[in-house]
N, C-alpha and C positions, 0 to 999 in steps of 0.2 A: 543573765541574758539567755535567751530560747535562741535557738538556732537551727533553722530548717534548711533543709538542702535537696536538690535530686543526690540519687544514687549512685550515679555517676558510670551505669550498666546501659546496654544498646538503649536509644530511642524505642520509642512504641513504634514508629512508623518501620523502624529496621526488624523487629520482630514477627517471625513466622508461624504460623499452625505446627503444630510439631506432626512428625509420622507416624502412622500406625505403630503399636508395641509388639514387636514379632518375638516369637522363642527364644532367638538368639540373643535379645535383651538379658537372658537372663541366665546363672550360672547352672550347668548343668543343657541348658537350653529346658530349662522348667523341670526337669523330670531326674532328679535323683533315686537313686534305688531306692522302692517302697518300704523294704523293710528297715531303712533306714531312716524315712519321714514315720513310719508306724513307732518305732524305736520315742522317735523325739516327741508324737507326740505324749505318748507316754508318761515322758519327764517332762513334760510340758507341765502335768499335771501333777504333778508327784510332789508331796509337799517332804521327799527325803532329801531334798537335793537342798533343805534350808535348816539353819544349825538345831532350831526348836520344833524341826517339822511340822510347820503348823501354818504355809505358807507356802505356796506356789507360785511360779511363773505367771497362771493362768488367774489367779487371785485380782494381780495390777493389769494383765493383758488379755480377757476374759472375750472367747466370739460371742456370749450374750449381751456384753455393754461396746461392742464395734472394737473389739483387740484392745482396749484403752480399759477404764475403770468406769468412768462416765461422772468422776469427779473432780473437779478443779487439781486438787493434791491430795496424791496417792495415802493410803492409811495403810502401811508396810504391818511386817512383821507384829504378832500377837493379839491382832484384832482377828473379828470375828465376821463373815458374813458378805455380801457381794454389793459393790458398787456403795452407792447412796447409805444403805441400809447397814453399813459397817459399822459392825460394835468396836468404840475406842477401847476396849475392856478396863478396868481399875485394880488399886492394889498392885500387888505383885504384878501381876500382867498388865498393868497400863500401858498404853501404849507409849513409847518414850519420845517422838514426835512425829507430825506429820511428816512425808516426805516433802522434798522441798521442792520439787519441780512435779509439772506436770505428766501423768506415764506416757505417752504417743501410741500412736496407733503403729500397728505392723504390718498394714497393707501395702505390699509388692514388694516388700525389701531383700526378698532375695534378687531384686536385678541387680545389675553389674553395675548399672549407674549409681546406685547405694553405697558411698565407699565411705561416708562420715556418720558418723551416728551419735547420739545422745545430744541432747540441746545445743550442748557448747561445741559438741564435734569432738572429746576430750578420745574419742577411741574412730582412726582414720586409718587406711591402707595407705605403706609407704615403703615402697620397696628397700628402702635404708635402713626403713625401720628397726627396733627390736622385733625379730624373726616375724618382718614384713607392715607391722603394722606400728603407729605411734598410740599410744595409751599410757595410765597414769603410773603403769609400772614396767621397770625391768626384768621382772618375773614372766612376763608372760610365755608361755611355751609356745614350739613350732609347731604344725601340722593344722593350725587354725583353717577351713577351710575359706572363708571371705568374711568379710568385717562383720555381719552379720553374727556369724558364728563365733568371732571376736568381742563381739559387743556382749553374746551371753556368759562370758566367762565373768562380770564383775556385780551383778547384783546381788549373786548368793556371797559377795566380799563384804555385800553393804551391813552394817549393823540395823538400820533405818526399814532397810529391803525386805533382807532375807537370814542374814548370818544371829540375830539377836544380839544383844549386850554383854558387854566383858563381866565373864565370871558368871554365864548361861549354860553356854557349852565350850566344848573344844573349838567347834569352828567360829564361834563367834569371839574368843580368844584367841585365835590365830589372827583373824579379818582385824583383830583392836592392834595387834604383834607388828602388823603390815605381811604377815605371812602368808603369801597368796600360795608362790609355787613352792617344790619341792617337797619333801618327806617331812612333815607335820603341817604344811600349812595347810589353806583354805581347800582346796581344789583336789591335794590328795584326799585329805578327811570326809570328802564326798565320795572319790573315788571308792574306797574301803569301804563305805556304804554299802554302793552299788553291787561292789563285787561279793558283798556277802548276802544277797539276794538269788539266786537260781534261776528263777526267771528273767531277772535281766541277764545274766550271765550268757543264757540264753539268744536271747533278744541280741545283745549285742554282736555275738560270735555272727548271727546269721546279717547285722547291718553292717559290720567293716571283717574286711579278712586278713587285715592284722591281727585279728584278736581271738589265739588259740585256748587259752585259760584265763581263771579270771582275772590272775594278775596282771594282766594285759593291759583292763581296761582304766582309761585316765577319762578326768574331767574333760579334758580334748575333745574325746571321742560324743561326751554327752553332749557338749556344747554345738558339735559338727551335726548331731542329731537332729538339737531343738532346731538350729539354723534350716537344715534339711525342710522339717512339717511346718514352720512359718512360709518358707519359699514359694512352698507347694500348694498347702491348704488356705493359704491368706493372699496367692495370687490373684488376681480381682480384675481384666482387663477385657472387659466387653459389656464394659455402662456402655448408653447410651451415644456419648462422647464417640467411645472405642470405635461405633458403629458410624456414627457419623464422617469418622477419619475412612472408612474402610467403603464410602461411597454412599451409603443409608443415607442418600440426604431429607428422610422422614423420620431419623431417631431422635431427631430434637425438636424442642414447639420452637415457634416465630420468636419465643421471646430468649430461648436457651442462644439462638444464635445471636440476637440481634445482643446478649451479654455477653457471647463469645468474642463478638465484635471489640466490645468494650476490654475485655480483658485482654485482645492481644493488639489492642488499638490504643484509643487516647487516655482510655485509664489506664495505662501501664502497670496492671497485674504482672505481666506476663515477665517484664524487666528481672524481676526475683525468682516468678513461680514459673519457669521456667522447662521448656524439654518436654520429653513424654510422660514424664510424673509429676509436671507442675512445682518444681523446683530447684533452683540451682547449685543446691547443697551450702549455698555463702552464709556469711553472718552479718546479719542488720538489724540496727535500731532502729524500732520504730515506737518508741514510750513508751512500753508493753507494761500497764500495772505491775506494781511487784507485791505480791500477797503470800501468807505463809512464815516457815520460821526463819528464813534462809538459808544461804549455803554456807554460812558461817566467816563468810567474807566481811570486810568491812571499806567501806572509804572513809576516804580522810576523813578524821577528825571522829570517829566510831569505831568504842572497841567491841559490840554487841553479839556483831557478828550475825545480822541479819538482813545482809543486803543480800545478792546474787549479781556477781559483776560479770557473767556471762562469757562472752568467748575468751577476755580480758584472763582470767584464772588458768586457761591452757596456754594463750600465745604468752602472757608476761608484758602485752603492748596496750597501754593506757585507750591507744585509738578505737581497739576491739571492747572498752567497757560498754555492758550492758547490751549488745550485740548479742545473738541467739542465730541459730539454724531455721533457713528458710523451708519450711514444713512442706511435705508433701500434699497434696490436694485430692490425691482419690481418695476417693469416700468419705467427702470430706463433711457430709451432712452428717454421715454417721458416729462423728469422735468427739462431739462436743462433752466439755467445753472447753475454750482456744485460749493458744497463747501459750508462752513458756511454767508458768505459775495456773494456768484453766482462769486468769481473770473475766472471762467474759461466757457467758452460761448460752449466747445464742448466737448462728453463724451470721445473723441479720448485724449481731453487736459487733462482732471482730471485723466486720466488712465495712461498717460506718466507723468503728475507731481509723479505721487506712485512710479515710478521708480527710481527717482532724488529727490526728497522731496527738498532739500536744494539747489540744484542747478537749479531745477524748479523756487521756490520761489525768487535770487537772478537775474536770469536770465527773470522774472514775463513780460510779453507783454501786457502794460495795456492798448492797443488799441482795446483789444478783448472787453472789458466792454461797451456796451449798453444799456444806460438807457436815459430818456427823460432829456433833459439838460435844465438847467439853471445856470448862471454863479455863482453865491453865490451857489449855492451845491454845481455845479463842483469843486469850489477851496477846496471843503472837501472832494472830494473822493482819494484820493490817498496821504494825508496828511502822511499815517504811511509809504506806499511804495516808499516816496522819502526822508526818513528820514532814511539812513543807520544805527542808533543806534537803532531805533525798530525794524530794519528786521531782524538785527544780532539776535537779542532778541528774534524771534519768531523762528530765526531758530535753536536756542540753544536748544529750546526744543522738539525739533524733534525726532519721538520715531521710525522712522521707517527706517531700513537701503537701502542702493541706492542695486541696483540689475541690471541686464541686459537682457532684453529679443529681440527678436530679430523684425524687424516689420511682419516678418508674426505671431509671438507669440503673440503679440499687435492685430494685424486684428483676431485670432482666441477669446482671451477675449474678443474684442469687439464682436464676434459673437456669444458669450455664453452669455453678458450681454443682446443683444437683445432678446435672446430667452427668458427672465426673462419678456418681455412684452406679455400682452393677448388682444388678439385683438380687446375685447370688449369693450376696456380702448381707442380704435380709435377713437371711435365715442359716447361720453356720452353729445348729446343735448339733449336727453330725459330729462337729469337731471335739465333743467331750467327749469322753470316754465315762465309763458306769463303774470302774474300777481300775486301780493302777499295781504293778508288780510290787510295790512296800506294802498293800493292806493298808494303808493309813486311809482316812477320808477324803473323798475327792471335795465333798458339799460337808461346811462348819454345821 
C-alpha cells in the first residue's frame, strides 16, 4: 500500500520570506583569521591528509564542479581525474566501490545555522554530546571548532573516501581497526604527517597559537582549518535573491518572484526548505531513487546489504527509514545532480519528482545517471530500482503529497531557485592553489 501524507510542518499560508543573511549568521561573524583560512585551504588540497595520498578533500568537493563533484556518486579513493572524467582505475588499483551517497555541496556552511551535517545528520552539535557534538564515534576529541570542522574529521576514516583498504597503509588499517583517535590511530597518523613537513609546521604555528612546536599539532587543529577556508571562501550570500531581501526590488525577473510566490506560498517549498538557507536541517521522505552499492544496510528480508535506510541507521527509529537531510538551496543550480544518491541529473527533474514523489520514483528513467562505468559496479547501481519489493518499500514511506502545478509554475520556481545563485560562486579558481606544502600533485 503507498501512502502519502502532508508533512505535518507550518502551513504555506503561515510561512514567511526569510531576512536578509547578516555576519552575525555566521561563526566568527564570517571572518576567521586569514592565516588560518590560508592554512585550510591548503589541506583542502593536499592529497597527505589520505592514507594512499592520492586523494584530496577537493577531488569530491572541487570550486570547478560547484564544491560537489558533479556526479550522481562520488568515485573515492584510487581513481584518477576530476568530476565526470574519473578514472575508476583496474587491477591492483581498482577502485573498490563507488561511494554510496551523493558528496553535497559546501556552500555557507560555516553559518551557525549549520549544526547537522552529512545526509543522515550522523555528525550534529549537542551540547551533551561526546565533547559537544553527537557522531559515529566516542573517539572524537575536544577543541572541534563547530560541526563543520566536526564533520571533516571523518572522511579521511572512510576506506571508500580517503583512508584506502585494509592492508594499504597504516591509516587505512587504523580506519578498518575503528581507530580513529589517540596514538596510533586515524587522526594521529595524519597528524605525524603534517608535523614532519616544515612548511606546515610553519603554516600552522602562524594559524593557531597553541601551537609552539611541531608536536603540537593534531588532526583538530587541521580539521579547525579546512572548516576555517570553506566558511570563508565558499560563503555565497548576495544572489540575486540576497538582493532582492535587501530592498532591490529589480534583482529578480517577474517570473523569479512570481516562483518565489509559489515557493513560500501554495506549493509549499518553503514547509522543508526553509529559513535563510532554504532548509530546515529535518529528515524526510520524499521516494528519493535509491541508486548505487549502498550503505550496506539491509531491510527486512535482505542480507545484500545494498539498501541505504537513511536517517533510520543514526536514530535506531523504523519511522525515520529512508528519511534524508533537507538540502540547502543556495546555489542550488550550480550542484547538480540532486538527491541523496545524485538520482536525477537535472534541477527541472528533482523539482517535478516533488510534485509526484511516488509516481516519480515508480516511473524513475535510470538513463539519466552518469557516472564513469565499469561493468562490476555497473551491475550495483540500480540493484534496489529493479527490485519492485524495495521500491514499494521506499515509497511507502513517502511523506509528501502529489500536487499540481502547471509548467509555467515549474518554469517560474525554477526561476526563483536560480536567483538563489550568486555570481561569484561562477567562477571560484581562485580557490585552488598551484602547489601544496607535501609536493604531492595537486591535478592527477
Amino acid at each position: 500500500m503507498i501512502i502519502t501524507m502532508n508533512i505535518g510542518l507550518a502551513t504555506p499560508q503561515a510561512i514567511k520570506k526569510p531576512r536578509p543573511v547578516q555576519d552575525s549568521d555566521f561563526h566568527d561573524d564570517g571572518a576567521p583569521k586569514p592565516e588560518k583560512v590560508e592554512l585550510g585551504r591548503l589541506l583542502f588540497f593536499d592529497k597527505i591528509l589520505s592514507g594512499n595520498e592520492n586523494i584530496s578533500c577537493a577531488t569530491c568537493h572541487h570550486p570547478l564542479t560547484g564544491t560537489a563533484d558533479g556526479l550522481p556518486l562520488s568515485v573515492g579513493e584510487g581513481a584518477k581525474g576530476l568530476g565526470i572524467t574519473r578514472d575508476l582505475g583496474s587491477g591492483a588499483d581498482a577502485v573498490h566501490e563507488r561511494v554510496p551517497r551523493n558528496a553535497p555541496q559546501v556552500f555557507n556552511l560555516g553559518a551557525k545555522h549549520f549544526t547537522v551535517m552529512f545526509h543522515d545528520g550522523r555528525v550534529s552539535v549537542n551540547p551533551a554530546g561526546t565533547n559537544g557534538f553527537d557522531s559515529p564515534t566516542s573517539q572524537l576529541p575536544m577543541g572541534l571548532d563547530n560541526a563543520l570542522a566536526a564533520q571533516a574529521m571523518f572522511p579521511v576514516t572512510s576506506a571508500t573516501e580517503m583512508a584506502g583498504q585494509l592492508g594499504e597503509n597504516a591509516q587505512a588499517n587504523a580506519a578498518a581497526s575503528d581507530a580513529l583517535g589517540g596514538q596510533g590511530g586515524v587522526w594521529d597518523i595524519i597528524a605525524l604527517k603534517l608535523q614532519a613537513i616544515p612548511e606546515y609546521v610553519t603554516l600552522f604555528q602562524a594559524a593557531f597559537p597553541d601551537i609552539n612546536t611541531a608536536s603540537d599539532i593534531t588532526y583538530v587543529h587541521a580539521a579547525n582549518a579546512i572548516a576555517a577556508f570553506e566558511a570563508v571562501k565558499w560563503r555565497f550570500t548576495d544572489s540575486p535573491f540576497d538582493r532582492y531581501l535587501n530592498n532591490d526590488h529589480h534583482a529578480i525577473s517577474k517570473a523569479a518572484k512570481n516562483g518565489l510566490t509559489l515557493f513560500y506560498g501554495s506549493a509549499g517549498c518553503a514547509s522543508c526548505h526553509s529559513g535563510a538557507f532554504q532548509t530546515d536541517l529535518g529528515f524526510h521522505s520524499i521516494a528519493m531513487p535509491q541508486i548505487g552499492p549502498g550503505k550496506g544496510q539491509n531491510l527486512p528480508g535482505y542480507t545484500d546489504g545494498r539498501d541505504d535506510l537513511g536517517r533510520e541507521a543514526v536514530s535506531l527509529s523504523a519511522e525515520d527509514r529512508f528519511r534524508f537531510r533537507t538540502p540547502s538551496l543556495r546555489n542550488v543550480a550550480l550542484s547538480a545532480p540532486y538527491g541523496h544518491s545524485g538520482a536525477y541529473e537535472t534541477l527541472e527533474g528533482v523539482v517535478r519528482h516533488h510534485l509526484d514523489p511516488v509516481g516519480s520514483l515508480m516511473n524513475y528513467d535510470q538513463s539519466q545517471v552518469r557516472m564513469p562505468s565499469r561493468p562490476d559496479l555497473d551491475s550495483l547501481d540500480f540493484v534496489v530500482m529493479n527490485d519492485p519489493n524495495r521500491v514499494a518499500a521506499i515509497a511507502s514511506s513517502n511523506q509528501l503529497a502529489p500536487q499540481s502545478l502547471t509548467d509555467e509554475q515549474v518554469h517560474n520556481i525554477l526561476e526563483f531557485l536560480h536567483s538563489l545563485t550568486d555570481t561569484a560562486a561562477l567562477d571560484m579558481r581562485s580557490d585552488v592553489p598551484m602547489k601544496v606544502p607535501s609536493g604531492l600533485p595537486i591535478f592527477d
